[in-house]
N, C-alpha and C positions, 0 to 999 in steps of 0.2 A: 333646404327647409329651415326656417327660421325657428328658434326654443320658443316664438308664441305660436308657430303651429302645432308645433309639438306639445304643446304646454295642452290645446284646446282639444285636438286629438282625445285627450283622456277623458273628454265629454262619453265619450262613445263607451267605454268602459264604467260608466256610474252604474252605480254607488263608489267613488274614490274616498276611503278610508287614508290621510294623510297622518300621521304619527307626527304629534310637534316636540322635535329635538330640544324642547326647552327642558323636558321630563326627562332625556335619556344620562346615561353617565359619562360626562366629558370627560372621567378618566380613564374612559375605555371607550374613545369614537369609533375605533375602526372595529369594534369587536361588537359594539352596537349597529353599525352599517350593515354589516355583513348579517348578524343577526336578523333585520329588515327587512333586508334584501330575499333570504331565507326565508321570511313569512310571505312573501309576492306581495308588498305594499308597491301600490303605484305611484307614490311622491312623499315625499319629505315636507314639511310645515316646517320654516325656520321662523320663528317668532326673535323680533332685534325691537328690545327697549333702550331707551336712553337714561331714562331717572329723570326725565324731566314732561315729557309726557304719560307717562307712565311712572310711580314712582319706584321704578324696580330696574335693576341692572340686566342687561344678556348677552349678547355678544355681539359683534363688528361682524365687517365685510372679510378682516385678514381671515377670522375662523370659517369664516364659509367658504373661502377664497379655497383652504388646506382640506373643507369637509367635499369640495366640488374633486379632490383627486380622488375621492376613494370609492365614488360610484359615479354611474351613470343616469340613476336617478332624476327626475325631474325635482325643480325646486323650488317651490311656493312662498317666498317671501313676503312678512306679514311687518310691516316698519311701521313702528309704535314710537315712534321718533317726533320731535316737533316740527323740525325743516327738513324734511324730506327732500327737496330741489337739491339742497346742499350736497349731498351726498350720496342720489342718485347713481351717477357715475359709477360710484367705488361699488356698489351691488351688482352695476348689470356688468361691468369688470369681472367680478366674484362667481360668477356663473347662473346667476340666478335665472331660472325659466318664468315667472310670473314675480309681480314686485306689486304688492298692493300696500296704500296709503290711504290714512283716515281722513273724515271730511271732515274732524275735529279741529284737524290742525291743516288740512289745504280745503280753507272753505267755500275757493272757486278752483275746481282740483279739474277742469278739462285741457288745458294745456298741461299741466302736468304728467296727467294718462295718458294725453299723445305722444308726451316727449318719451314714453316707457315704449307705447306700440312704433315709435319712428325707429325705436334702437331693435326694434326684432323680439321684444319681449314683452308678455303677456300683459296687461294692464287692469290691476283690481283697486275696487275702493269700499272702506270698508267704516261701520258704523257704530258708534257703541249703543249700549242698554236705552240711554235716556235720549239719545237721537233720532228722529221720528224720520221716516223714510223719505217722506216730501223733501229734505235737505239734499238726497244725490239725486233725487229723480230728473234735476238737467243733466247731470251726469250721465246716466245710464249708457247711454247710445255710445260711450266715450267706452264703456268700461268689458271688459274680456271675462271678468270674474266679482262678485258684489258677496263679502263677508260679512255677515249678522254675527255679531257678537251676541252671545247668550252670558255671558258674565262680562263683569268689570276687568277689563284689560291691566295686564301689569303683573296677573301669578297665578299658578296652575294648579289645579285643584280643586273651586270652588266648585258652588252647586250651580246646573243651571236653572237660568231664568227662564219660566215658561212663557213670559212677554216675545220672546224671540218667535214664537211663531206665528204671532200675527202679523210680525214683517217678514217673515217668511214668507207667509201664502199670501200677503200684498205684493212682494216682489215676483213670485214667480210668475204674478198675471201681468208683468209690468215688465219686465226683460224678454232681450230674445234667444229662442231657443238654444241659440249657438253662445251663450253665456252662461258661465257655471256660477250657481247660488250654493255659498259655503256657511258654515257655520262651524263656530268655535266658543268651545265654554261647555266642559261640565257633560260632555258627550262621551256616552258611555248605551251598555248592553239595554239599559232602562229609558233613557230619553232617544236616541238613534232612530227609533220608530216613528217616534212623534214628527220628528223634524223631516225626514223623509216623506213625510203624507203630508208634512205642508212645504213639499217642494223643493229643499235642500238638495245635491246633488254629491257634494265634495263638505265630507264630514273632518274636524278635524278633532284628533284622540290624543291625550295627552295619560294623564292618568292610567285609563283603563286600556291603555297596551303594555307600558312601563312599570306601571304595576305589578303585572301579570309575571308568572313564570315561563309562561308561552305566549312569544307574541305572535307566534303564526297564526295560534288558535286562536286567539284576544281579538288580531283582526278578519279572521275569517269569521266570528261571531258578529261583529259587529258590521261587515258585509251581508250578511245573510240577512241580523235580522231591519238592517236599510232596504237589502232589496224585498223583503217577502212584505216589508213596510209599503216599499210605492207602486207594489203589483197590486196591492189590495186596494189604493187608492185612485187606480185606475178606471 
């Protein structure tokens, strides 16, 4: 079984509450993992900026390469990077189960998605705030996973934008079933709902687990209140 089956598998398990290891303390990874792992999260969010697409620093392929021995974990790679082609390689090396790129900076990104799904791993592509959906909709059919930015990419924390849900509930009529619609930015116990009724599947939490004193609880709230969100939408 190849990490994009595995990766797409976790369809089947949504609501995926993903923790982005941009929040947690790199001076204590393994005690963060384990931590995680204890709350039953179903993936990891590695968010990798360069400072050049993003104007903000985060880390390489070597610390995922060191973060992939300490669990089993599936691992959602979000590359905030400007040439993505370049260095490709050195991620799905790293262990990465899904490796998604913006269409900011691969503005004809279908070859690119294949060369992720040819290596065995998940292929997503993802959109900022001011990007209007009609931009990957040739894409789509290429893509394993399609992330909506609800804040300006590059730092964690902000608030979200409520703009993201109307590419939300545009895209979930426009993907297919076996494609996971994500969202990141600003996703917490107060927006998680919204985004869930318009379709999200795979939520990603930064703040409001690492925040928290308990992330087991942090993400079993923010499961519960995803799924009690797309039962009622139903």
């Amino acid at each position: 079984m190849t990490r994009r089956t595995t990766f797409l598998n976790l369809l089947k398990s949504a609501p995926l509450i993903a923790p982005s290891m941009l929040k947690c303390d790199f001076g204590n990874l393994h005690r963060e993992v384990e931590l995680l792992e204890s709350a039953n999260v179903p993936l990891l969010h590695l968010d990798v900026m360069d400072g050049h697409f993003v104007p903000n620093l985060s880390y390489g392929p070597m610390v995922i390469k060191r973060l992939r021995e300490l669990t089993e974990l599936p691992f959602d790679a979000h590359l905030m990077i400007s040439d993505p082609e370049r260095y490709l390689d050195d991620y799905i090396a790293a262990g990465c189960d899904s490796i998604t790129i913006h269409i900011e900076a691969v503005p004809e990104p279908v070859a690119l998605l294949q060369r992720i799904r040819d290596a065995g791993v998940a292929a997503g592509l993802a959109l900022n705030p001011g990007t209007p959906v009609e931009k990957i909709a040739p894409a789509l059919e290429s893509c394993d996973l399609v992330l909506v930015m609800s804040v300006e990419p590059g730092f964690g924390g902000q608030k979200f934008m409520p703009s993201a849900l109307d590419k939300l509930r545009e895209l979930s009529s426009m993907i297919s079933t076996e494609t996971l619609l994500s969202v990141d930015g600003g996703i917490g116990p107060d927006t998680i709902g919204s985004t869930a009724q318009a379709g999200a599947k795979l939520f990603v939490a930064g703040s409001s687990i690492f925040d928290a004193s308990d992330y087991r609880e942090a993400a079993t709230q923010l499961f519960d209140a995803a799924s009690q969100a797309a039962s009622a939408s139903l």
